[in-house]
MMTF fields as JSON, N, C-alpha, C and O atoms, coordinates in Angstrom:
{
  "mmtfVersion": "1.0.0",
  "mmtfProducer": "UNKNOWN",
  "numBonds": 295,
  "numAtoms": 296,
  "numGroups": 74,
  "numChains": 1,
  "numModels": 1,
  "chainsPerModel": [1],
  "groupsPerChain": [74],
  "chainIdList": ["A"],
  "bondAtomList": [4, 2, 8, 6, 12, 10, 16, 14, 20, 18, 24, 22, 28, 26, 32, 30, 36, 34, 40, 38, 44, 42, 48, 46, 52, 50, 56, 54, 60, 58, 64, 62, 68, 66, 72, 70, 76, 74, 80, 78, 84, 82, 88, 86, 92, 90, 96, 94, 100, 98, 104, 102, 108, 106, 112, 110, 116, 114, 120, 118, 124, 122, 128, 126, 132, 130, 136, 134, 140, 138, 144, 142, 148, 146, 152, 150, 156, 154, 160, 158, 164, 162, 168, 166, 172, 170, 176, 174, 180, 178, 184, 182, 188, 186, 192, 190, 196, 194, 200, 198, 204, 202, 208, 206, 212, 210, 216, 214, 220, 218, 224, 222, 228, 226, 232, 230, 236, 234, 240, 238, 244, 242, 248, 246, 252, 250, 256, 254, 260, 258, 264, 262, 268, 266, 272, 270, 276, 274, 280, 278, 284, 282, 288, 286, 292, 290],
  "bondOrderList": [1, 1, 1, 1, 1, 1, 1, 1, 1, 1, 1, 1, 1, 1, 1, 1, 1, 1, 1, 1, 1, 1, 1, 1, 1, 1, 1, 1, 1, 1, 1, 1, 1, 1, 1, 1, 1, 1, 1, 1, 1, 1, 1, 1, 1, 1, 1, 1, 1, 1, 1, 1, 1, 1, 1, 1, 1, 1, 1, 1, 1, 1, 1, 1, 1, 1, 1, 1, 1, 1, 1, 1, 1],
  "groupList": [{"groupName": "UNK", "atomNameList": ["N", "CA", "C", "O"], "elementList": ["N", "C", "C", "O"], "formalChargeList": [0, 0, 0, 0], "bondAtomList": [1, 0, 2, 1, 3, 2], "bondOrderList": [1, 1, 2], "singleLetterCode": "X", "chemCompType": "L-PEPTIDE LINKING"}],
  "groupTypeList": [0, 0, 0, 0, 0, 0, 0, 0, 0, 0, 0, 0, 0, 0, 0, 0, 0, 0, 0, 0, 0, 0, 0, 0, 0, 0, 0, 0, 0, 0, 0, 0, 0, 0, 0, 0, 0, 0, 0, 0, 0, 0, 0, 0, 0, 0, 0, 0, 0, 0, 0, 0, 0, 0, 0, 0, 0, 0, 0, 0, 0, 0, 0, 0, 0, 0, 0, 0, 0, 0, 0, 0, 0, 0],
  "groupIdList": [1, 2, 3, 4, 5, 6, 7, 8, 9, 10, 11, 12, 13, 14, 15, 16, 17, 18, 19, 20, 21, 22, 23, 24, 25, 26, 27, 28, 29, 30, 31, 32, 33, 34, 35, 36, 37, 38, 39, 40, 41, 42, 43, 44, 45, 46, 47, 48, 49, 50, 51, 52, 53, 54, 55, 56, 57, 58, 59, 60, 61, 62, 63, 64, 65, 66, 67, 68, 69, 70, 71, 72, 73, 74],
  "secStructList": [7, 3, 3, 3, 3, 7, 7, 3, 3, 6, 6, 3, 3, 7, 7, 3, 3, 3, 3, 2, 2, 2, 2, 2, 2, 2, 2, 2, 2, 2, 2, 2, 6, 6, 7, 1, 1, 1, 7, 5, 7, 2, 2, 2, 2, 2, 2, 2, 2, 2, 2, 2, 2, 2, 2, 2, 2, 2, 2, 2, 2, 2, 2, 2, 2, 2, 2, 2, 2, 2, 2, 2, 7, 7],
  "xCoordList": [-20.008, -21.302, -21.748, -21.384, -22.697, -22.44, -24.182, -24.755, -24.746, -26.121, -26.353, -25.544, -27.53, -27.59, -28.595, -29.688, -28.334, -29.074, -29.693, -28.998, -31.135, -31.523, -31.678, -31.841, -31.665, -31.644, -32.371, -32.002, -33.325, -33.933, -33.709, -33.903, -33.07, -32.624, -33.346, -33.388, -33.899, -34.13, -35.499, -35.808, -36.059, -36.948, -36.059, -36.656, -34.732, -33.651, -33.432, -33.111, -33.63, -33.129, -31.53, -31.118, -31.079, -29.372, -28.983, -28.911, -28.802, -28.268, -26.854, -25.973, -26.665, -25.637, -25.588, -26.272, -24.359, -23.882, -22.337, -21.22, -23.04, -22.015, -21.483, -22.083, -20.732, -20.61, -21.396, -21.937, -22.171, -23.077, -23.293, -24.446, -21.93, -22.101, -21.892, -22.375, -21.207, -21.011, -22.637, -22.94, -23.739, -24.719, -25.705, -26.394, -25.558, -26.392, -26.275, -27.126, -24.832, -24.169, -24.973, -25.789, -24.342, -24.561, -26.617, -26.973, -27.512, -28.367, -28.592, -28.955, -28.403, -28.466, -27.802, -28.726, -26.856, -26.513, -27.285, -28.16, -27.184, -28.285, -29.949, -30.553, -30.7, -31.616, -31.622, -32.572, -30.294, -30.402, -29.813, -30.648, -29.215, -29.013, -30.207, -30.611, -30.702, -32.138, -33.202, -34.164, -32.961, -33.631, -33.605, -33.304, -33.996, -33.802, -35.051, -35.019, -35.978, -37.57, -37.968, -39.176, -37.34, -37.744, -37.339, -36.284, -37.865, -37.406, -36.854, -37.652, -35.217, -34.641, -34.174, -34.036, -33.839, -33.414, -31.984, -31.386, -31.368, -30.111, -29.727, -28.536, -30.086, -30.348, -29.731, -28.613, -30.477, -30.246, -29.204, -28.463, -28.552, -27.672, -26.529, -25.705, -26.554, -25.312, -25.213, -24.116, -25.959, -25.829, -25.193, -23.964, -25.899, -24.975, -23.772, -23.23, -23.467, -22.009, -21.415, -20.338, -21.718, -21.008, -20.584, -19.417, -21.783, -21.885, -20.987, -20.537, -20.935, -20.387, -18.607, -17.682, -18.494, -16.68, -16.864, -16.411, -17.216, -16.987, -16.651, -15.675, -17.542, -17.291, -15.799, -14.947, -15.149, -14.581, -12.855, -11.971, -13.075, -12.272, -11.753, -10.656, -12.964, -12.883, -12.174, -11.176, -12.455, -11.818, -10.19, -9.4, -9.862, -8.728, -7.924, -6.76, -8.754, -7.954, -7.366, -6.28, -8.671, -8.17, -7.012, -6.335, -7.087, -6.232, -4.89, -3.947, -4.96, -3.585, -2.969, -1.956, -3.711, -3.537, -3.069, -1.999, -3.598, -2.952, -1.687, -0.762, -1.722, -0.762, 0.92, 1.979, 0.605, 1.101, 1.669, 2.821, 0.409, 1.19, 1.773, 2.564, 1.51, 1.959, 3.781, 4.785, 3.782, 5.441, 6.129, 7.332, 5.289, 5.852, 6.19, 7.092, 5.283, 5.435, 6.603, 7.166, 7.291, 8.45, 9.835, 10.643],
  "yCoordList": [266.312, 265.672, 265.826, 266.863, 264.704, 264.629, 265.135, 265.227, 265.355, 265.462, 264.959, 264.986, 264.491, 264.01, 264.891, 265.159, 265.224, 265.992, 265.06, 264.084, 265.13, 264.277, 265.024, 266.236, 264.641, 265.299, 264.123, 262.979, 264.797, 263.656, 264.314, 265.521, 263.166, 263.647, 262.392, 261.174, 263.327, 262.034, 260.604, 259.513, 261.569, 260.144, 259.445, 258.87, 259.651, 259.067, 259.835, 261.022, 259.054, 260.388, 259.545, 258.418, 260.455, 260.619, 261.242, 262.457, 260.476, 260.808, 261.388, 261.039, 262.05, 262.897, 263.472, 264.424, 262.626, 263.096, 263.853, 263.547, 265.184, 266.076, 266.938, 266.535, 267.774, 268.403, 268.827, 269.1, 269.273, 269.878, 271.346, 271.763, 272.421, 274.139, 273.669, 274.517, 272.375, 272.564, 272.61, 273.214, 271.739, 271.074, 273.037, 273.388, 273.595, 274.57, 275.517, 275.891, 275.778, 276.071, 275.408, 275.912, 274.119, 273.763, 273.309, 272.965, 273.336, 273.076, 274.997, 274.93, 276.116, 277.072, 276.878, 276.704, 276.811, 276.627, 275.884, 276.468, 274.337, 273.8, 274.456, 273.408, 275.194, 275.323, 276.372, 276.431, 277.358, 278.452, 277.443, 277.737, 276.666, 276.164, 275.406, 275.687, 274.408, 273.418, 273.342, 272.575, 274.102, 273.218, 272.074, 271.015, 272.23, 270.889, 270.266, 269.273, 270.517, 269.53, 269.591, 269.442, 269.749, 269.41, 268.163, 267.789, 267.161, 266.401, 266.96, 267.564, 267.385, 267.786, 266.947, 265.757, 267.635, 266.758, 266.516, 267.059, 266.001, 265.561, 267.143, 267.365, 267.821, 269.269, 270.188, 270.696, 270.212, 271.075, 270.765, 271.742, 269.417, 269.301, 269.641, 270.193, 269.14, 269.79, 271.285, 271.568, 272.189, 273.569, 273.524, 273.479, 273.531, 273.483, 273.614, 274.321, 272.313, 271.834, 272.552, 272.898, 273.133, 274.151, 275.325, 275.717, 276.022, 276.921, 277.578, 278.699, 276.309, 276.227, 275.909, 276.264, 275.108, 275.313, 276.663, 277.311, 277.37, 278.834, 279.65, 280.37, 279.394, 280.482, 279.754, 280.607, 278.603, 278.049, 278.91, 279.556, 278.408, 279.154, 280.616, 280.846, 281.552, 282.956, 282.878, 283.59, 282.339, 282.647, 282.122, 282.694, 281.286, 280.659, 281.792, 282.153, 282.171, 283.478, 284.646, 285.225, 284.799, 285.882, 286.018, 286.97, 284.278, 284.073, 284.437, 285.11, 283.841, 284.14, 285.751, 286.416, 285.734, 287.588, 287.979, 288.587, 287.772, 288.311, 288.109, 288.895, 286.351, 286.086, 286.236, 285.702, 287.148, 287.642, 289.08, 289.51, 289.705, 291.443, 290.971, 291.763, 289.825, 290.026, 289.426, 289.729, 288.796, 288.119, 288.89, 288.918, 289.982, 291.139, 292.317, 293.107, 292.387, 293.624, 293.217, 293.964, 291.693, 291.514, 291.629, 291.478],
  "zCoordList": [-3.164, -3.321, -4.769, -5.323, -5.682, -6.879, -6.974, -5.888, -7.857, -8.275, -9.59, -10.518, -9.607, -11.241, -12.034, -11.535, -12.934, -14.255, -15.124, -15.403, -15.76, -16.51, -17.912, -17.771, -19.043, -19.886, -21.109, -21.378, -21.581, -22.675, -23.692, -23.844, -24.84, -26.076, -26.856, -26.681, -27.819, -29.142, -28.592, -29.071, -27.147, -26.878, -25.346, -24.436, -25.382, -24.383, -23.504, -23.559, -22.503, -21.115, -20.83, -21.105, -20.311, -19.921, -18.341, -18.154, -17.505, -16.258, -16.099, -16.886, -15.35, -15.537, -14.437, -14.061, -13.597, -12.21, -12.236, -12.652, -11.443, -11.485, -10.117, -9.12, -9.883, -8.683, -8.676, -9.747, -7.064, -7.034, -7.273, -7.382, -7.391, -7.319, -9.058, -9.808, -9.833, -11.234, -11.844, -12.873, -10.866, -11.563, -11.584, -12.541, -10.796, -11.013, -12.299, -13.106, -12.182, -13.418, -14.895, -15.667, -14.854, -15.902, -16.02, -17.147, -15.136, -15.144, -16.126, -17.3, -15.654, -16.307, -17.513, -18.308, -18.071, -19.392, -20.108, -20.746, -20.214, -20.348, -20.375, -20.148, -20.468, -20.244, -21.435, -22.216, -21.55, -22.383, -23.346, -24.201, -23.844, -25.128, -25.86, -26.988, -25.043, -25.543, -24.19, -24.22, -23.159, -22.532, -21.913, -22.463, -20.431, -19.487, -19.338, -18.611, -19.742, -19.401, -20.784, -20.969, -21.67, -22.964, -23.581, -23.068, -24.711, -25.402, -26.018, -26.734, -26.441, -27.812, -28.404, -28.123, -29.454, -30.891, -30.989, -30.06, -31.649, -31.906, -32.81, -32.592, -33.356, -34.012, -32.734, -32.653, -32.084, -30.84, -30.456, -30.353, -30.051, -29.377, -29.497, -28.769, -30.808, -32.449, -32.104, -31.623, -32.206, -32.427, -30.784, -30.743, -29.467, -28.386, -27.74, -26.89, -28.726, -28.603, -29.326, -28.841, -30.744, -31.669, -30.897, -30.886, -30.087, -29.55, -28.525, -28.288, -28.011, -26.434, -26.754, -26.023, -28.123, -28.471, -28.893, -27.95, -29.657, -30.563, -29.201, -28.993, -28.483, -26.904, -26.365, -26.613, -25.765, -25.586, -26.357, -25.795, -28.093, -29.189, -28.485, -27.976, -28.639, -28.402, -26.725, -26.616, -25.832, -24.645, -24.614, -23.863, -25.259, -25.825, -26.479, -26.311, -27.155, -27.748, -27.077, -27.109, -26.356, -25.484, -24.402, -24.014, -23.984, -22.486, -23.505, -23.09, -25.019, -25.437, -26.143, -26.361, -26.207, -26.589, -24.992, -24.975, -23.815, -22.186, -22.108, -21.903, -22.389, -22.326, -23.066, -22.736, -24.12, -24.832, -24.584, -24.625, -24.302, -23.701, -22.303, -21.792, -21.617, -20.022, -20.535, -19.891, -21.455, -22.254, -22.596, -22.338, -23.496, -23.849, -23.074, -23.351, -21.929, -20.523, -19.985, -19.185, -20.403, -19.271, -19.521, -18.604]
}
């Protein structure tokens, strides 16, 4: 089952249908980056998205560093 998220950016709202256990999730993320009942800026959104790859990067890293001692354990 899908749910939709509204999100106003820049004056523009944006619908955004998602799973429903993803939409709670991401309704919390969302909220700690800009905010979900706010108008944000194209500013905000930028930093977000920066944010949310840098975390992305770092977990990338890590799965490969595991994946590395578990190559090397064998």
């Amino acid at each position: 089952m899908s749910t939709k998220i509204t999100l106003t950016i820049n004056s523009n709202r944006f619908d955004i249908d998602v799973d429903e256990k993803f939409a709670k999730y991401l309704n919390t993320q969302i909220a700690e980056d800009f905010g979900i009942e706010t108008n944000s800026d194209i500013k905000l959104l930028i930093q977000a998205y920066v944010r949310k790859n840098y975390e992305i990067y770092e977990h990338k890293n890590e799965i490969d560093l595991l994946t590395q001692r578990v190559e090397d354990s064998l």
